[in-house]
PyMOL Python script that loads the backbone (N, CA, C, O; Angstrom):
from pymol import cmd

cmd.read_pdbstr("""\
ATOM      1  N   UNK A   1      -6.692  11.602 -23.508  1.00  0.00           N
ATOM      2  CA  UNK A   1      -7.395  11.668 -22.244  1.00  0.00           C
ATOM      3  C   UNK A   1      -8.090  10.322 -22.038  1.00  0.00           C
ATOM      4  O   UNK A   1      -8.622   9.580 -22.865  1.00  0.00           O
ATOM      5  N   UNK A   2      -7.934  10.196 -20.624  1.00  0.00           N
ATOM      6  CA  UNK A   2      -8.913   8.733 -20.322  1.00  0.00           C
ATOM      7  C   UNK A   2      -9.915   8.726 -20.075  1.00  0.00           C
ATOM      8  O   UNK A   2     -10.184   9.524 -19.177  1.00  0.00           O
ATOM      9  N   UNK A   3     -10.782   8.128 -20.476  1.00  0.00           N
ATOM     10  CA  UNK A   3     -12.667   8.069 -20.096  1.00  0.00           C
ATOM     11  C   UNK A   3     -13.148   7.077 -20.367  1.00  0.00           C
ATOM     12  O   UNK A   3     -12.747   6.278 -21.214  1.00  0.00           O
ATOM     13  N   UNK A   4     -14.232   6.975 -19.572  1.00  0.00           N
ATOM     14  CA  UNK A   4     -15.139   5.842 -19.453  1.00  0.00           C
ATOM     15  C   UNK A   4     -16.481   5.990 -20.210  1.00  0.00           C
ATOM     16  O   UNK A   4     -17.097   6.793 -19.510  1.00  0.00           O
ATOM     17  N   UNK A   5     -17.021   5.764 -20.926  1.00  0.00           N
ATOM     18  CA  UNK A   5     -17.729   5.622 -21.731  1.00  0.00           C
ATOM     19  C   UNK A   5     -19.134   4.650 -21.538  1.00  0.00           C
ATOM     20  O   UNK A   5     -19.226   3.470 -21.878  1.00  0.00           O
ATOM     21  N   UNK A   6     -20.292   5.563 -20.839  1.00  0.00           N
ATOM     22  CA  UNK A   6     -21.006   4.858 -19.924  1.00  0.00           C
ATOM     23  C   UNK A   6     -22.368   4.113 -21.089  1.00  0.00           C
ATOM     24  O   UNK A   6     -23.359   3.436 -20.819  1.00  0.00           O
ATOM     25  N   UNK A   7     -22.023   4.437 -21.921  1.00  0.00           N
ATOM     26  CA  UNK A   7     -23.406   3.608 -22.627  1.00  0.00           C
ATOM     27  C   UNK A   7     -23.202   3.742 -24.492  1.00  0.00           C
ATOM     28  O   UNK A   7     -22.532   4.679 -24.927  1.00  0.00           O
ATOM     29  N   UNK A   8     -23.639   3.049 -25.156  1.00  0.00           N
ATOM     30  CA  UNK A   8     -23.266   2.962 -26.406  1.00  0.00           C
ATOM     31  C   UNK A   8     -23.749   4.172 -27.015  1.00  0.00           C
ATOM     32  O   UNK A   8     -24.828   4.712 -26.773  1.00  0.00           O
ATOM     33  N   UNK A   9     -22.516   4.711 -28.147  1.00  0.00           N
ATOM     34  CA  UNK A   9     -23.260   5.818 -28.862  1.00  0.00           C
ATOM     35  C   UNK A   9     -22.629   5.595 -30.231  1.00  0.00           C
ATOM     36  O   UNK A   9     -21.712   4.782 -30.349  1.00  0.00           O
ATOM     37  N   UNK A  10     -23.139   6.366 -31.383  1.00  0.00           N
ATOM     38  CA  UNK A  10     -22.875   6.320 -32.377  1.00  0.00           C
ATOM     39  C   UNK A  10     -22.150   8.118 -32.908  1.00  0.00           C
ATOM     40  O   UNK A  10     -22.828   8.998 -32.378  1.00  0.00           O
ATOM     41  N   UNK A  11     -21.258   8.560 -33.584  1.00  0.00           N
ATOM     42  CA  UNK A  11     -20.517   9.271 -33.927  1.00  0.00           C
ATOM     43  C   UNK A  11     -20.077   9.328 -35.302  1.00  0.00           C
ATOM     44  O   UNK A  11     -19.655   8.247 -35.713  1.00  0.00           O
ATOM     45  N   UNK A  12     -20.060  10.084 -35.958  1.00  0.00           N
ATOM     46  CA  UNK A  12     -19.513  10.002 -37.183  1.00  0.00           C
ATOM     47  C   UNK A  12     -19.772   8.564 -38.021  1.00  0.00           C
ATOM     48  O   UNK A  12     -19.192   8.355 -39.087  1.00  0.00           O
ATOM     49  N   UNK A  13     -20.332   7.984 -37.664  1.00  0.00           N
ATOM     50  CA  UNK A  13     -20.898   6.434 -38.318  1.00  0.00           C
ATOM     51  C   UNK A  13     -20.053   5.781 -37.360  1.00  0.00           C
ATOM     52  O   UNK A  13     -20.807   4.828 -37.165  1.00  0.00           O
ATOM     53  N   UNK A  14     -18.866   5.501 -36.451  1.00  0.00           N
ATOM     54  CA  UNK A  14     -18.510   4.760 -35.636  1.00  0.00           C
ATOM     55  C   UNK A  14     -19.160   4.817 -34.341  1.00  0.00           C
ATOM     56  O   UNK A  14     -19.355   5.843 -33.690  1.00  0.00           O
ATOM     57  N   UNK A  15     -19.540   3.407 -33.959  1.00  0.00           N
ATOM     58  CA  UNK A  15     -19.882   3.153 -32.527  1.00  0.00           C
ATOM     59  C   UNK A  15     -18.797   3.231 -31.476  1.00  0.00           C
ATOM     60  O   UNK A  15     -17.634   2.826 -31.484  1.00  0.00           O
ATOM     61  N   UNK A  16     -19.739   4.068 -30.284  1.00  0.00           N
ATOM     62  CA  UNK A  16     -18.440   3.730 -29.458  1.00  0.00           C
ATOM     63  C   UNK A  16     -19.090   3.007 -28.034  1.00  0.00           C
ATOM     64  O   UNK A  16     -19.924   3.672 -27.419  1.00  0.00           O
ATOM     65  N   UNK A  17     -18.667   1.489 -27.448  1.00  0.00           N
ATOM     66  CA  UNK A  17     -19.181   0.886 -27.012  1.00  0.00           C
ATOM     67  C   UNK A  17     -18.752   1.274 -25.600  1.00  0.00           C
ATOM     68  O   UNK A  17     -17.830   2.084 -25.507  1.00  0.00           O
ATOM     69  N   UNK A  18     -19.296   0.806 -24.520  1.00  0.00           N
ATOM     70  CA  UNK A  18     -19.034   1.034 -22.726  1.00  0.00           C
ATOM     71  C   UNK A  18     -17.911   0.851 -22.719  1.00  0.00           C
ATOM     72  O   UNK A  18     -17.374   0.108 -23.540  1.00  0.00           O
ATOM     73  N   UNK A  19     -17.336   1.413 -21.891  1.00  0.00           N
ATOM     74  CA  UNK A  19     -15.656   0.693 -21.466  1.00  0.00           C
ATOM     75  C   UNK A  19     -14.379   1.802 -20.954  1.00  0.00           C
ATOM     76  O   UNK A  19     -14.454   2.875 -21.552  1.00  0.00           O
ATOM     77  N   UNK A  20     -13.458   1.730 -20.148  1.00  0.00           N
ATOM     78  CA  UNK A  20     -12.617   2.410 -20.413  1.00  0.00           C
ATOM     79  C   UNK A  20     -11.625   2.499 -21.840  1.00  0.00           C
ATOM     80  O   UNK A  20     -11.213   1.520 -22.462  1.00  0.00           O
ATOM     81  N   UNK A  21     -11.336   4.107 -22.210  1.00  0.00           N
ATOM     82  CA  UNK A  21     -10.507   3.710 -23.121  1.00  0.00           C
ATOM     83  C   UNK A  21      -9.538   5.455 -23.604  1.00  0.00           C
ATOM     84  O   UNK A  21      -9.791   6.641 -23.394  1.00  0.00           O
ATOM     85  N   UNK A  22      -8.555   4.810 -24.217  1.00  0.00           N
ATOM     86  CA  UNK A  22      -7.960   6.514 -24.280  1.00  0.00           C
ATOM     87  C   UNK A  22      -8.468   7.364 -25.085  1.00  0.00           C
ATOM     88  O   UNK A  22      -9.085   6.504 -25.712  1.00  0.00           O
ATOM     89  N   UNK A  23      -8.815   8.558 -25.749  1.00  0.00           N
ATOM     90  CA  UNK A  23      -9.118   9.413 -26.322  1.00  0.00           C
ATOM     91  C   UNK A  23      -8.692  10.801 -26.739  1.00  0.00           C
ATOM     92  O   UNK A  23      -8.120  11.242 -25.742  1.00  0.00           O
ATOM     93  N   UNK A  24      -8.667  11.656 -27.614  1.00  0.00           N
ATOM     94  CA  UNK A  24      -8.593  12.522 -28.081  1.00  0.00           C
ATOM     95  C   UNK A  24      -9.155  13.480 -26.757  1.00  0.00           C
ATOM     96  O   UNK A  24     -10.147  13.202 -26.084  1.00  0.00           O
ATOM     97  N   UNK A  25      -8.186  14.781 -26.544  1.00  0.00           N
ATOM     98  CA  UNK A  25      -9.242  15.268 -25.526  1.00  0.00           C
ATOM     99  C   UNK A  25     -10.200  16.443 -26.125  1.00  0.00           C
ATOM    100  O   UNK A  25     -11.082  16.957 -25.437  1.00  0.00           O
ATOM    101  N   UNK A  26     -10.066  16.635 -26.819  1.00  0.00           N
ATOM    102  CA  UNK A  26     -11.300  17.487 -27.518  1.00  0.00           C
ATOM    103  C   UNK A  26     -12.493  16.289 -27.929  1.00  0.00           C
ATOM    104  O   UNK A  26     -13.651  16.444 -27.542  1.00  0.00           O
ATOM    105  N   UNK A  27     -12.277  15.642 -28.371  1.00  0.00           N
ATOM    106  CA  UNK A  27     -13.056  14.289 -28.660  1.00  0.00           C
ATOM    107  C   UNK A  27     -13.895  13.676 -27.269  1.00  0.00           C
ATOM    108  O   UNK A  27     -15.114  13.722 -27.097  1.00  0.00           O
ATOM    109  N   UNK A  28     -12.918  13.123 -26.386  1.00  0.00           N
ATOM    110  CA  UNK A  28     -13.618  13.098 -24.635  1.00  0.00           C
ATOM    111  C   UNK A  28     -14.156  14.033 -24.585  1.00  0.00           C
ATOM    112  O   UNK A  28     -15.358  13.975 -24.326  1.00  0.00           O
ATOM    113  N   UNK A  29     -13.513  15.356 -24.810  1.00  0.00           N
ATOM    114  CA  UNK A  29     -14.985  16.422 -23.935  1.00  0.00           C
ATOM    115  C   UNK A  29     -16.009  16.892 -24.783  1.00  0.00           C
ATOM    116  O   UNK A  29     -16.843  17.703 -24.378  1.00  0.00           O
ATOM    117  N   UNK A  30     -16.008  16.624 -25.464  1.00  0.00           N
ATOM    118  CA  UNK A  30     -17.789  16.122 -26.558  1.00  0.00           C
ATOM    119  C   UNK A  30     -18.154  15.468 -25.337  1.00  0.00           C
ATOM    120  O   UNK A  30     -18.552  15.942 -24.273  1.00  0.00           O
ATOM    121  N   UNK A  31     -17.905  14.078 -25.757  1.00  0.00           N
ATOM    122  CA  UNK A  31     -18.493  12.776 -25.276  1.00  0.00           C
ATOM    123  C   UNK A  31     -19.145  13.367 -23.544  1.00  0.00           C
ATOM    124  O   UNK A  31     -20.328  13.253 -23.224  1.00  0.00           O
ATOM    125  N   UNK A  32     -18.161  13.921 -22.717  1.00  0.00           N
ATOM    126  CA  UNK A  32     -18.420  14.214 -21.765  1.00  0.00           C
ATOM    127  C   UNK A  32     -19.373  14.720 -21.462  1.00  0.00           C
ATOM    128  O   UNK A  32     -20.107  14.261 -20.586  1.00  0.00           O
ATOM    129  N   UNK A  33     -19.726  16.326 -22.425  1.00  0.00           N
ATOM    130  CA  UNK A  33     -20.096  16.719 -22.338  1.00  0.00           C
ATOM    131  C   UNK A  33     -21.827  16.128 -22.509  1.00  0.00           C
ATOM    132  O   UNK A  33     -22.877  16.128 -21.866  1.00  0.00           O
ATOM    133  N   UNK A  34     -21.429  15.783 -23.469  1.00  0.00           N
ATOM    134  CA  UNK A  34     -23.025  14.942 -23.895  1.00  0.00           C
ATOM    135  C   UNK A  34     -23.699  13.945 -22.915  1.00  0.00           C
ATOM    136  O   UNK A  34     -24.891  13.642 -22.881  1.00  0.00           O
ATOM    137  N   UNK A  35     -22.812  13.551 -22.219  1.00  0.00           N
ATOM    138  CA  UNK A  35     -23.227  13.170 -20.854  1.00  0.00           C
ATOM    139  C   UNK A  35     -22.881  11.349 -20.932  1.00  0.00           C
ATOM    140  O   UNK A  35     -22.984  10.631 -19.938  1.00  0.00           O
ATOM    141  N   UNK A  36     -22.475  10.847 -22.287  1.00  0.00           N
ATOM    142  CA  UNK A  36     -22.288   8.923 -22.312  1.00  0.00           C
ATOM    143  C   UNK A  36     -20.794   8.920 -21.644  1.00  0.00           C
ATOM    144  O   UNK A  36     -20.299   7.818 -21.880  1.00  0.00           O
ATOM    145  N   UNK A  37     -20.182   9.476 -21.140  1.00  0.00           N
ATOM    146  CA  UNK A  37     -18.944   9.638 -20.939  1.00  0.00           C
ATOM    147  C   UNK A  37     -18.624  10.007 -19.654  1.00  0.00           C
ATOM    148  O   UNK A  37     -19.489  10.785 -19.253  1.00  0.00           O
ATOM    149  N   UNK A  38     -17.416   9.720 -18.470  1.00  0.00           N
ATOM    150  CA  UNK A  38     -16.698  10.425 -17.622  1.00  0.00           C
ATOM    151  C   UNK A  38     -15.751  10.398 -17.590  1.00  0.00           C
ATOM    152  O   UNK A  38     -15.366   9.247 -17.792  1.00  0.00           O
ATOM    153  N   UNK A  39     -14.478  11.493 -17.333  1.00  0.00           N
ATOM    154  CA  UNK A  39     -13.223  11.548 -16.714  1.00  0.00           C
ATOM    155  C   UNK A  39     -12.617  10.225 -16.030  1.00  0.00           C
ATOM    156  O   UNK A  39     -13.195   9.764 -15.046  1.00  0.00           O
ATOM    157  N   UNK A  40     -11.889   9.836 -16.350  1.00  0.00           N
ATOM    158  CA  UNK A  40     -11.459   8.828 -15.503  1.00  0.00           C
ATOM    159  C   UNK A  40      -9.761   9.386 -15.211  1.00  0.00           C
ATOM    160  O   UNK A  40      -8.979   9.728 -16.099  1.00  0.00           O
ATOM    161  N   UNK A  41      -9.477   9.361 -13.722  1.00  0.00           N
ATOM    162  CA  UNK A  41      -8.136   9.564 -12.732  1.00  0.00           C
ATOM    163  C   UNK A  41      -7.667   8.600 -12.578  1.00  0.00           C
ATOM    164  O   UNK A  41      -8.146   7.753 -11.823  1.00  0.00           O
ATOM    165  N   UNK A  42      -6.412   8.413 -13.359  1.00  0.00           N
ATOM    166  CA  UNK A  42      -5.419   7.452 -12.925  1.00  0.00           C
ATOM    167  C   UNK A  42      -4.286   7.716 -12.010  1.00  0.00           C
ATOM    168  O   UNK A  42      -3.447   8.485 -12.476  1.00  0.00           O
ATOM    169  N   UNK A  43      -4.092   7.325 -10.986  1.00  0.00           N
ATOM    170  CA  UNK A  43      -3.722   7.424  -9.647  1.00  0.00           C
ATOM    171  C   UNK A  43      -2.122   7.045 -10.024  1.00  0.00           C
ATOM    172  O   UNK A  43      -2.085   6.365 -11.050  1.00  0.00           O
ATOM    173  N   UNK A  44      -1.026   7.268  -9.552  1.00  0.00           N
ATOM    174  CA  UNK A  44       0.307   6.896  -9.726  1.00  0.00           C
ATOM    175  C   UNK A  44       1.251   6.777  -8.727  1.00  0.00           C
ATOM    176  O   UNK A  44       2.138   7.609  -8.535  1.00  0.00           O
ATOM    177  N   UNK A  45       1.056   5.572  -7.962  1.00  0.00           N
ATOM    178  CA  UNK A  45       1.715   5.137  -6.860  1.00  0.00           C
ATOM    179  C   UNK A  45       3.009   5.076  -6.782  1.00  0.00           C
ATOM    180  O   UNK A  45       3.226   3.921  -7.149  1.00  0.00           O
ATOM    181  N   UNK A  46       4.239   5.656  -6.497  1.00  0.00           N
ATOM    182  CA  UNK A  46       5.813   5.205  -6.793  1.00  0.00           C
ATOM    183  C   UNK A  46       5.834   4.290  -5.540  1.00  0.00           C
ATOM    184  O   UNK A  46       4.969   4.558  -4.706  1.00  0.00           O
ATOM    185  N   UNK A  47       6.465   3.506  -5.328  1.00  0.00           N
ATOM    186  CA  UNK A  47       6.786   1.896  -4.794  1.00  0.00           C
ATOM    187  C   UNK A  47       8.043   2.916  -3.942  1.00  0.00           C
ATOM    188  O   UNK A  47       8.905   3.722  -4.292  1.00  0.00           O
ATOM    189  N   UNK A  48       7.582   2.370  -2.742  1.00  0.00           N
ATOM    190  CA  UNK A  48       8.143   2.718  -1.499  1.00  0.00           C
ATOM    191  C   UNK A  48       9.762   1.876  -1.673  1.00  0.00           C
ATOM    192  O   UNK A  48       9.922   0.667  -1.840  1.00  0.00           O
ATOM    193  N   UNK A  49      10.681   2.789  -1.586  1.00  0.00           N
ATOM    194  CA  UNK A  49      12.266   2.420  -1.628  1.00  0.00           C
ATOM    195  C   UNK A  49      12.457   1.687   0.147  1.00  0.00           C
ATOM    196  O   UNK A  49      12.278   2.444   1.102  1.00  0.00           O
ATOM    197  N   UNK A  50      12.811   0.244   0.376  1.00  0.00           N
ATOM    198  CA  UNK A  50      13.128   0.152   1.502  1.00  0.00           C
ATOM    199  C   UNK A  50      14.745  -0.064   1.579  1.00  0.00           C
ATOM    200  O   UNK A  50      15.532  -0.316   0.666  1.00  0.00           O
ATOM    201  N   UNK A  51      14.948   0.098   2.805  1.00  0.00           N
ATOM    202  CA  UNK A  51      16.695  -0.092   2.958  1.00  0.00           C
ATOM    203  C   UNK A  51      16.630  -1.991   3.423  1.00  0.00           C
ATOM    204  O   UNK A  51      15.927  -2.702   4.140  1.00  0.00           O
ATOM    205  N   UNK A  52      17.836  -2.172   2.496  1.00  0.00           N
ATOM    206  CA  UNK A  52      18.147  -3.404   2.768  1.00  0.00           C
ATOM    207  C   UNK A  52      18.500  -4.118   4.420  1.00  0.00           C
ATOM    208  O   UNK A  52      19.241  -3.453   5.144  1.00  0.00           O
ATOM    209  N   UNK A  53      18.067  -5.171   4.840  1.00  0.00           N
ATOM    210  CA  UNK A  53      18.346  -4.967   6.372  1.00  0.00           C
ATOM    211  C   UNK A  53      19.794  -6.099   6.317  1.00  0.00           C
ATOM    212  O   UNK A  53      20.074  -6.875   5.403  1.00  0.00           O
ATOM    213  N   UNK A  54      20.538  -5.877   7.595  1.00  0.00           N
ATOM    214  CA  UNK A  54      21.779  -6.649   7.389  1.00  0.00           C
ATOM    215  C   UNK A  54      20.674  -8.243   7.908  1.00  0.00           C
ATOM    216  O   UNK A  54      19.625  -8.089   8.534  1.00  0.00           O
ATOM    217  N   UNK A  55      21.175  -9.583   7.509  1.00  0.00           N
ATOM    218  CA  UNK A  55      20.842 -10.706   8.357  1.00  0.00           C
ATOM    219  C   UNK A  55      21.787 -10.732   9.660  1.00  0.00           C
ATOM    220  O   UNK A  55      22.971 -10.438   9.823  1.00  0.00           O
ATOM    221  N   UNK A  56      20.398 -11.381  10.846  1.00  0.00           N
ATOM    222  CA  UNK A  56      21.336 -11.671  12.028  1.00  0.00           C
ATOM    223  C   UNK A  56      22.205 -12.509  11.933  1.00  0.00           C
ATOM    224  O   UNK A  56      21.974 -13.535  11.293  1.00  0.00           O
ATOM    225  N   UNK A  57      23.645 -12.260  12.647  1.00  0.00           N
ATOM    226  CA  UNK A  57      24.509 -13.437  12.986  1.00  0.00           C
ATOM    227  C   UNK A  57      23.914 -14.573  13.642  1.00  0.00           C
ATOM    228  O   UNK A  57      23.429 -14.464  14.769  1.00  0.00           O
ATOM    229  N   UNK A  58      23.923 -15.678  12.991  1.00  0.00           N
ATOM    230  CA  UNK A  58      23.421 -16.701  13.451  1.00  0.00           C
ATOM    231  C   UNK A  58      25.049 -17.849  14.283  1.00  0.00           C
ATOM    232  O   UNK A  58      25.809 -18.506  13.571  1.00  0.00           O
ATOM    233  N   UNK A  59      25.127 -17.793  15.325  1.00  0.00           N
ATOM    234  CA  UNK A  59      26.397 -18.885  15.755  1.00  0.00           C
ATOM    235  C   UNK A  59      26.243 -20.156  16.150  1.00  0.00           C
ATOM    236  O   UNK A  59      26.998 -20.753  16.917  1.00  0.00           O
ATOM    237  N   UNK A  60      24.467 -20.936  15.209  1.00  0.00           N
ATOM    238  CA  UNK A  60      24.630 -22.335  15.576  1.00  0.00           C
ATOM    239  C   UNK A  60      23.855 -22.824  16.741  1.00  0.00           C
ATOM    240  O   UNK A  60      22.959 -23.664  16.810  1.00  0.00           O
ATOM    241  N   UNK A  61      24.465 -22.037  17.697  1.00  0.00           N
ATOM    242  CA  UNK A  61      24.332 -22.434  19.153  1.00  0.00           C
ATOM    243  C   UNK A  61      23.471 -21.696  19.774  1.00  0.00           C
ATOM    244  O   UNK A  61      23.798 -20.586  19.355  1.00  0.00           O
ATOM    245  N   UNK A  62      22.375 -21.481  20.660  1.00  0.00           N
ATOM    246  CA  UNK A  62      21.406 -20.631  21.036  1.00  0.00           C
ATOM    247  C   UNK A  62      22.462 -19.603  22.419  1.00  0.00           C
ATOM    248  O   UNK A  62      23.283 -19.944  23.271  1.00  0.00           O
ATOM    249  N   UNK A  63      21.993 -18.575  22.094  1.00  0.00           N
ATOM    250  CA  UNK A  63      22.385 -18.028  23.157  1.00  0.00           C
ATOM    251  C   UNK A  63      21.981 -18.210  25.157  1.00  0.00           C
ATOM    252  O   UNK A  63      20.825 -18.205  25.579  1.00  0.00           O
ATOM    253  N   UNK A  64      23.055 -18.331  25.942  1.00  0.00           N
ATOM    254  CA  UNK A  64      22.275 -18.508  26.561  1.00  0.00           C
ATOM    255  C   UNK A  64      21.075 -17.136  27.518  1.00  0.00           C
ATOM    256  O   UNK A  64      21.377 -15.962  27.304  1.00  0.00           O
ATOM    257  N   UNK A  65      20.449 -17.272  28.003  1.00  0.00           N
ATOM    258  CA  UNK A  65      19.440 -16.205  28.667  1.00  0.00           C
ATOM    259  C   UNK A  65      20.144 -15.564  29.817  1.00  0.00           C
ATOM    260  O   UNK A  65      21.114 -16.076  30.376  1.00  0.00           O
ATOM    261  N   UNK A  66      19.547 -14.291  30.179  1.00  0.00           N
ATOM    262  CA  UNK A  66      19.962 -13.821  31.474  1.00  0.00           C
ATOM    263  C   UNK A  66      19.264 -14.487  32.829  1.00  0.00           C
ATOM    264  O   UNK A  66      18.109 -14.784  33.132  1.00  0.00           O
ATOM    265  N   UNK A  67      20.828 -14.585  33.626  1.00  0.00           N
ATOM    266  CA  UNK A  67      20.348 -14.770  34.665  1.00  0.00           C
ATOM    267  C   UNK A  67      19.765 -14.026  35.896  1.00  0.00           C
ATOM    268  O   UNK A  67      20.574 -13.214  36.345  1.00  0.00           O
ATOM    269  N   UNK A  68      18.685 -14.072  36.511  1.00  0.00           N
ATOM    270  CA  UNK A  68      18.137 -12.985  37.504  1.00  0.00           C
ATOM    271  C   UNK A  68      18.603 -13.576  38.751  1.00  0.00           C
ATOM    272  O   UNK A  68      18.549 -14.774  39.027  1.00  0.00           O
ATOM    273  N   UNK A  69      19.097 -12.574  39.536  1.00  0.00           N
ATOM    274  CA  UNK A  69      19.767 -12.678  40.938  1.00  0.00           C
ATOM    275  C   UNK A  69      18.469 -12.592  42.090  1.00  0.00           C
ATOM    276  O   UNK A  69      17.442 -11.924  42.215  1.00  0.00           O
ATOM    277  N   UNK A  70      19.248 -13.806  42.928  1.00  0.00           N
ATOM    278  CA  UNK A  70      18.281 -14.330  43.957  1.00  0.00           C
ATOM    279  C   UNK A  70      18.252 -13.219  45.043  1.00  0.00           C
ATOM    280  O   UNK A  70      19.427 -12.948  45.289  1.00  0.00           O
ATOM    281  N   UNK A  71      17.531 -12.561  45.698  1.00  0.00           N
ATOM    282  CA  UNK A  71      17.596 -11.793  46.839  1.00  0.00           C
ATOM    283  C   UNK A  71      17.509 -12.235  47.885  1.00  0.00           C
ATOM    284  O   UNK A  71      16.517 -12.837  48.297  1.00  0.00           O
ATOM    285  N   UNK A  72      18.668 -11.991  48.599  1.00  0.00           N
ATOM    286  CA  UNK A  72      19.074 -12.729  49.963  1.00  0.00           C
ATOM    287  C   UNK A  72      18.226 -11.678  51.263  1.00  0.00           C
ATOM    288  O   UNK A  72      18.123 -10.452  51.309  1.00  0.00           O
ATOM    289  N   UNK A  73      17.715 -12.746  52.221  1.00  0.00           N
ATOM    290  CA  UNK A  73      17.064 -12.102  53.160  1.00  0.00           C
ATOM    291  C   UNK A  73      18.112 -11.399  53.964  1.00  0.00           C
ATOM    292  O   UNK A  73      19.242 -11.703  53.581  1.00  0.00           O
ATOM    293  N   UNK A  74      18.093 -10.762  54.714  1.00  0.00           N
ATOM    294  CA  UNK A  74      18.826 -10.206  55.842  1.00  0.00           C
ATOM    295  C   UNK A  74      18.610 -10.947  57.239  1.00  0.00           C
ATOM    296  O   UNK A  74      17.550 -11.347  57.719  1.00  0.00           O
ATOM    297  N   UNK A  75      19.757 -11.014  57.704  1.00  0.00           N
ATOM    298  CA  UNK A  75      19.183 -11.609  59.156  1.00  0.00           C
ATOM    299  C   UNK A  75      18.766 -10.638  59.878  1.00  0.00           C
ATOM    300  O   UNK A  75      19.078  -9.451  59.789  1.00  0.00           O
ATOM    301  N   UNK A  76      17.830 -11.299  60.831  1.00  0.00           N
ATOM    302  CA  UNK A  76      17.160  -9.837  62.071  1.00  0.00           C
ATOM    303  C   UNK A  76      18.586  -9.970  62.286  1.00  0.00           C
ATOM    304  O   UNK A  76      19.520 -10.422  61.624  1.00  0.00           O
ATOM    305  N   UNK A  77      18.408  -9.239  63.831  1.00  0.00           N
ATOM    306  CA  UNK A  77      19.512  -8.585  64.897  1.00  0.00           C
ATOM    307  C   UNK A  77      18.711 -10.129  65.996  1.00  0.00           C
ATOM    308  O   UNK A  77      19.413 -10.803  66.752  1.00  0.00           O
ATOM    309  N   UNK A  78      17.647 -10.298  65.859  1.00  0.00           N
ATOM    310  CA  UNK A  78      17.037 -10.912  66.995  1.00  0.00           C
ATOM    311  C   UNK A  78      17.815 -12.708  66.751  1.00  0.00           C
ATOM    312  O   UNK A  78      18.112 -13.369  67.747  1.00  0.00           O
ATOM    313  N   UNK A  79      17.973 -13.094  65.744  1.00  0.00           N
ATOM    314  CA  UNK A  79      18.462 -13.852  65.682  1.00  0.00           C
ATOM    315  C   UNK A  79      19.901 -14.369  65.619  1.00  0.00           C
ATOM    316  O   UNK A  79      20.265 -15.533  65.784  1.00  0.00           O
ATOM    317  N   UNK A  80      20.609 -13.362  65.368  1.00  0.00           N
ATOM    318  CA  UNK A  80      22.108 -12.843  65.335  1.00  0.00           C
ATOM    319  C   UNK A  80      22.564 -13.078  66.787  1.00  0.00           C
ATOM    320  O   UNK A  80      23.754 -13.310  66.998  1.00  0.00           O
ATOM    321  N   UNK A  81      21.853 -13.039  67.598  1.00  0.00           N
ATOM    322  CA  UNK A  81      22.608 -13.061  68.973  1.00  0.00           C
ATOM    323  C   UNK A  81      22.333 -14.737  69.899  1.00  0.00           C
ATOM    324  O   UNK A  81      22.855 -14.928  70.998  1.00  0.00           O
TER     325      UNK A  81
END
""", "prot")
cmd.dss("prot")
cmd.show_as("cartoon", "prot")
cmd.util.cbc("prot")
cmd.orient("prot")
């Protein structure tokens, strides 16, 4: 079990100093319990699978743009005659 170990204590004649570290879990939940100690959650992210993308065709040459069409007036009738 993982725990954090919030302040120095002594045990069986070994010190056990601040820090994260792994443990026995009957051993952590002493410690826990006694209060120098917390649970620590290790989180486990799996890495997002992306799909490969194709590259654009590149031909060198720029494409050219669209062209927009001019709108032609109408003639009156008044001028038509």
């Amino acid at each position: 079990m993982k725990i954090q170990i919030l302040s120095s204590i002594l045990i069986n004649g070994v010190w056990h100093e601040p820090g994260v570290g792994s443990y026995d879990p009957v051993f952590a939940r002493q410690l826990i319990d006694m209060g120098v100690a917390v649970e620590v959650h290790t989180k486990i992210i799996e890495p997002e699978v992306k799909k490969a993308r194709r590259p654009k065709k590149s031909s060198g040459a720029s494409q050219p743009g669209q062209v927009s069409r001019k709108k032609i007036a109408k003639k009156s009738e008044d001028t038509a005659k």
